[in-house]
C-alpha positions as CSV (number, residue, x, y, z in Angstrom):
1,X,-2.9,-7.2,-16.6
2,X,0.6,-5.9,-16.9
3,X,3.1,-5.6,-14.3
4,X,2.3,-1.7,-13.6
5,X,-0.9,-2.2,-13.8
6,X,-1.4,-4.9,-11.1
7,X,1.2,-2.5,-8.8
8,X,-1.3,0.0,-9.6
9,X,-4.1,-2.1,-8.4
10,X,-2.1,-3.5,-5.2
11,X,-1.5,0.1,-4.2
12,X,-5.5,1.2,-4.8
13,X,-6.7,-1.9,-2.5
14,X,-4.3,-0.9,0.1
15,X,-5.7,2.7,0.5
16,X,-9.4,1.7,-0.3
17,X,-8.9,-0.8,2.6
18,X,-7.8,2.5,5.2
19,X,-10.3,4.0,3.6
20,X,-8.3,6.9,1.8
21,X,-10.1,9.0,-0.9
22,X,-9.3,10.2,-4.4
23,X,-6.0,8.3,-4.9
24,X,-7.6,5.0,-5.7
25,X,-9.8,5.8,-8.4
26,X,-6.6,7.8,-10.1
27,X,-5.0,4.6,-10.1
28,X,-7.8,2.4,-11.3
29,X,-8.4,5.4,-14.3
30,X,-4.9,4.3,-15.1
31,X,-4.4,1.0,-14.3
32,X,-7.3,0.8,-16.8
33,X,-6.1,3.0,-18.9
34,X,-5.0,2.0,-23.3
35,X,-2.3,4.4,-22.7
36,X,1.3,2.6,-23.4
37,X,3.4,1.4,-20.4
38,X,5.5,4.6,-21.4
39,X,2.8,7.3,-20.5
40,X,1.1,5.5,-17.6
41,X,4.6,5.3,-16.2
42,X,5.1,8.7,-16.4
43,X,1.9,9.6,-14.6
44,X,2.7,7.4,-11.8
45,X,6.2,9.8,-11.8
46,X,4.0,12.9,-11.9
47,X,2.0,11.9,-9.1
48,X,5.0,11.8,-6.7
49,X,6.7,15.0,-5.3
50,X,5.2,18.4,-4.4
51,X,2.4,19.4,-1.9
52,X,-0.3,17.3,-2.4
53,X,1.3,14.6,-4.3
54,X,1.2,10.3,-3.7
55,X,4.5,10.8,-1.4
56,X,2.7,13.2,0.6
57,X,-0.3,10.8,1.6
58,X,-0.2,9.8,5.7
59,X,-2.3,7.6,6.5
60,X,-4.1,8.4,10.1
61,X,-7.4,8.9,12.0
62,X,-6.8,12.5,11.9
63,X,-7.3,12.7,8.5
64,X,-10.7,10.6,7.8
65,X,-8.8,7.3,7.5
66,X,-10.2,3.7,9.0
67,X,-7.0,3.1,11.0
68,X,-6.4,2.9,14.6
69,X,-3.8,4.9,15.8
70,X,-1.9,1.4,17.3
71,X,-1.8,0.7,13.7
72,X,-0.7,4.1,12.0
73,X,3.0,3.1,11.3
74,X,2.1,-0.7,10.0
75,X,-0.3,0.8,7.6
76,X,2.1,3.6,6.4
77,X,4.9,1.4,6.2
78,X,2.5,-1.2,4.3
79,X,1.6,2.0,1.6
80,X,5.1,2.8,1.6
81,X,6.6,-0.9,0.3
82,X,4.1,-0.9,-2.2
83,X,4.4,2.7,-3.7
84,X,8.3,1.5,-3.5
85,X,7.2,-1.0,-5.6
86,X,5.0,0.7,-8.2
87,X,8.0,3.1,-8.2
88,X,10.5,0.4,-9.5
89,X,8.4,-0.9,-12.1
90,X,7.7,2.9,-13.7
91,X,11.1,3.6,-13.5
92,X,12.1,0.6,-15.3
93,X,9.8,1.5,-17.7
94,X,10.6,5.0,-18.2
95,X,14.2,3.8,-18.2
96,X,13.5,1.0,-20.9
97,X,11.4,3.2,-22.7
98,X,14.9,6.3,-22.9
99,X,17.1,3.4,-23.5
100,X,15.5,2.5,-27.2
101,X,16.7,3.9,-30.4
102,X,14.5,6.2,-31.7
C-alpha cells in the first residue's frame, strides 16, 4: 500500500468509527483504485473546498454521527490532523508530479 493510500485508509476508519456516511467508501474506491499517484492525488484535491466538500464535514450528533457531544471537538480535531495529513502527501504528489520534465 502506498503512502496515499494508507492516508486514505487512516482517514476512512476515522469517519467509519463516528459513523459518518458516504465519505469512506469514496476513499476506499480510491485508495483501491489502479489510477497513478498523480490522479488519485488530484481527486483527494477535488474533494476539498466548496459546499459539500471533505473540508466541509463536522462531525456531531446533530448530524447522524456516533459521537457524544463531550467528544465533538476531540473527534473533529482527530479528522482534521489526519485530512492534514492526506493533504501533505497529495500535494507532494501533485507537486512532484509538476516538477518532472515532460
Amino acid at each position: 500500500m502506498d503512502q496515499l493510500a494508507a492516508k486514505l485508509i487512516a482517514c476512512r476508519d476515522c469517519l467509519l468509527r463516528f459513523g459518518v456516511q458516504f465519505w469512506p467508501g469514496m476513499m476506499t474506491t480510491l485508495a483501491d483504485s489502479s489510477q497513478s499517484s498523480y490522479e488519485r492525488a488530484m481527486t483527494v484535491k477535488s474533494w476539498c473546498g466548496g459546499m459539500g466538500s471533505l473540508t466541509d464535514l463536522f462531525i456531531h450528533p446533530m448530524n447522524g454521527h456516533r459521537v457524544t457531544p463531550d467528544e465533538v471537538d476531540r473527534a473533529n480535531a482527530e479528522f482534521m490532523h489526519l485530512l492534514d495529513d492526506l493533504l501533505v502527501v497529495a500535494n507532494a504528489i501533485i507537486t512532484s508530479h509538476k516538477r518532472k520534465p515532460d
